[in-house]
ZANU-189638 format. One record per residue (C-alpha): residue number from 1; x, y, z. Coordinates in steps of 0.05 Angstrom, whole numbers, plus 5000, padded with zeros to 4 digits. Example, Ala and Ser with C-alpha at 12.3 -4.5 7.8 and 13.67 -1.06 7.14 Angstrom:
2
> 1	5246	4910	5156
> 2	5273	4979	5143
//
This chain:
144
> 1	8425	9395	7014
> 2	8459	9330	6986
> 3	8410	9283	6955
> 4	8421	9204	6945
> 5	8424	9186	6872
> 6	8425	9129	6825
> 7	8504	9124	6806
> 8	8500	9060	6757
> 9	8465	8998	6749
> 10	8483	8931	6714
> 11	8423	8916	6693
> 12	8371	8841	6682
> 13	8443	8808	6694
> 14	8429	8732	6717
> 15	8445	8705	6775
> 16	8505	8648	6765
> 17	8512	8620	6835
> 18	8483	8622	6897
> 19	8531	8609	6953
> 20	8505	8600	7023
> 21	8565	8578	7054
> 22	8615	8644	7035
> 23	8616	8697	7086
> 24	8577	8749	7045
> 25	8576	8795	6987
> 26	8561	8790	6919
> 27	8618	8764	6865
> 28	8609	8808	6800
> 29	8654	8797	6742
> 30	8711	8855	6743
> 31	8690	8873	6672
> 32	8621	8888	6694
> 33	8638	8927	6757
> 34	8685	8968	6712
> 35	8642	8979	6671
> 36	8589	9003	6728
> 37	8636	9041	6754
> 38	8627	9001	6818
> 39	8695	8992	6863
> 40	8708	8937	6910
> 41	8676	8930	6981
> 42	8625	8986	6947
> 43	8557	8973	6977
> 44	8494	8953	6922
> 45	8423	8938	6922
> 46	8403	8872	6889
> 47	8341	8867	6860
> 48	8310	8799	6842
> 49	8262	8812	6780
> 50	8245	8733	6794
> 51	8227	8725	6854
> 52	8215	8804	6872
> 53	8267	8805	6936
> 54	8312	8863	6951
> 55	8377	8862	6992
> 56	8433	8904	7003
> 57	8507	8878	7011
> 58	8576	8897	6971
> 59	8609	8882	6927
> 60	8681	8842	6900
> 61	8709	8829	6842
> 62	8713	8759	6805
> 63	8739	8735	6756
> 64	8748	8786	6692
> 65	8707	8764	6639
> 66	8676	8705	6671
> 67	8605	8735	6669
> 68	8594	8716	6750
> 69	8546	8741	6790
> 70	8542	8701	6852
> 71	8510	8715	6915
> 72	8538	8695	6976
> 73	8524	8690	7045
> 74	8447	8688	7085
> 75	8430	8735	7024
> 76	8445	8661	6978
> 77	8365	8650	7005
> 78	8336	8696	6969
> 79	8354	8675	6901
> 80	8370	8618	6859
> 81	8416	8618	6807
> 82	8387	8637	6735
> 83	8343	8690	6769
> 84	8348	8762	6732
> 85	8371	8819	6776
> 86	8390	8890	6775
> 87	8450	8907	6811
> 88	8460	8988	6832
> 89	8501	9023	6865
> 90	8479	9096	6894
> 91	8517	9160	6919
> 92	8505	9224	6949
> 93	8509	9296	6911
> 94	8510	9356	6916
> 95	8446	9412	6891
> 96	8493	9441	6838
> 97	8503	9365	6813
> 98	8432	9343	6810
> 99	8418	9388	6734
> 100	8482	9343	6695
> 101	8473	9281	6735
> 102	8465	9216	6693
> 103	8474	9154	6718
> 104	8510	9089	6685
> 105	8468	9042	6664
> 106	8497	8978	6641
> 107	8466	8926	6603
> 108	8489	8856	6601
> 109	8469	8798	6538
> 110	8452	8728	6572
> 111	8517	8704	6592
> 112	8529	8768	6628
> 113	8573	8804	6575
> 114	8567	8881	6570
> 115	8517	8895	6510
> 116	8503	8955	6516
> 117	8528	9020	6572
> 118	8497	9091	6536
> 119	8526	9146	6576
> 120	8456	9176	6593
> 121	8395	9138	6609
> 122	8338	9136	6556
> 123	8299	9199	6529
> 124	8234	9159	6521
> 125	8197	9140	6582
> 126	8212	9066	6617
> 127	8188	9008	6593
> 128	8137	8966	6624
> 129	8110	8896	6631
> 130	8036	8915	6609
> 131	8012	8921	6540
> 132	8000	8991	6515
> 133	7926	8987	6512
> 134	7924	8967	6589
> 135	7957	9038	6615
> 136	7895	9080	6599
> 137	7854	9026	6650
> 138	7897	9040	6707
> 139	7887	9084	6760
> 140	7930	9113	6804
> 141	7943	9089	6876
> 142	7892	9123	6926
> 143	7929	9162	6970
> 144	7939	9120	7034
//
């Protein structure tokens, strides 16, 4: 059985431009998909940590180094630029893959500059937005 998998992510990069009158697509500077391993025309999910939408498009290059990441097309409604995003990219592999698997994760400083792209994700568990002491008050979702 072939499962979908994270591939890479760029991730918290900030949206530059939002252009509603381009036919679709987001622009991602070349560095950045590179780095990603993301190729041209390659779909993505976009998530907006600002506003909390999700879409799915592709992707094309712009320019190298610029730092762009503009959304274009009907998807230009649902953000603004300055918004923070996470930009992935998925695939699908094999059982025997699944043990080694570890996806690219790319982080980007705030003019959308590779800072940081470790070659495995992190040992320690995710980060979230709630203080420490708030985890031992939550409960679980009931089941539905």
């Amino acid at each position: 059985m072939r499962r979908i998998l994270l591939k890479s992510k760029i991730h918290r990069g900030r949206v530059t431009e939002a252009n509603l009158h381009y036919e679709g697509s987001v622009t991602i500077d070349a560095a950045l998909m590179e780095a990603a391993d993301i190729a041209p025309y390659e779909q993505v999910q976009i998530y907006d940590i600002t506003r909390g939408s999700r879409l799915t498009t592709y992707a094309i290059p712009g320019p190298n180094g610029s730092g762009e990441i503009c959304i274009n097309g009907a998807a230009a409604h649902l953000v603004q630029p300055g918004d923070l995003v996470i930009i992935c990219s998925y695939a699908e592999y094999e059982a025997a893959e699944l043990k080694h698997h570890q996806p690219r994760i790319v982080h980007v400083d705030a003019r959308n500059r590779v800072a940081e792209r470790p070659e495995q994700p992190p040992a320690t568990a995710p980060r979230t937005a709630r203080p420490p002491e708030m985890h031992a008050q939550t409960r679980p979702c009931a089941p539905g």
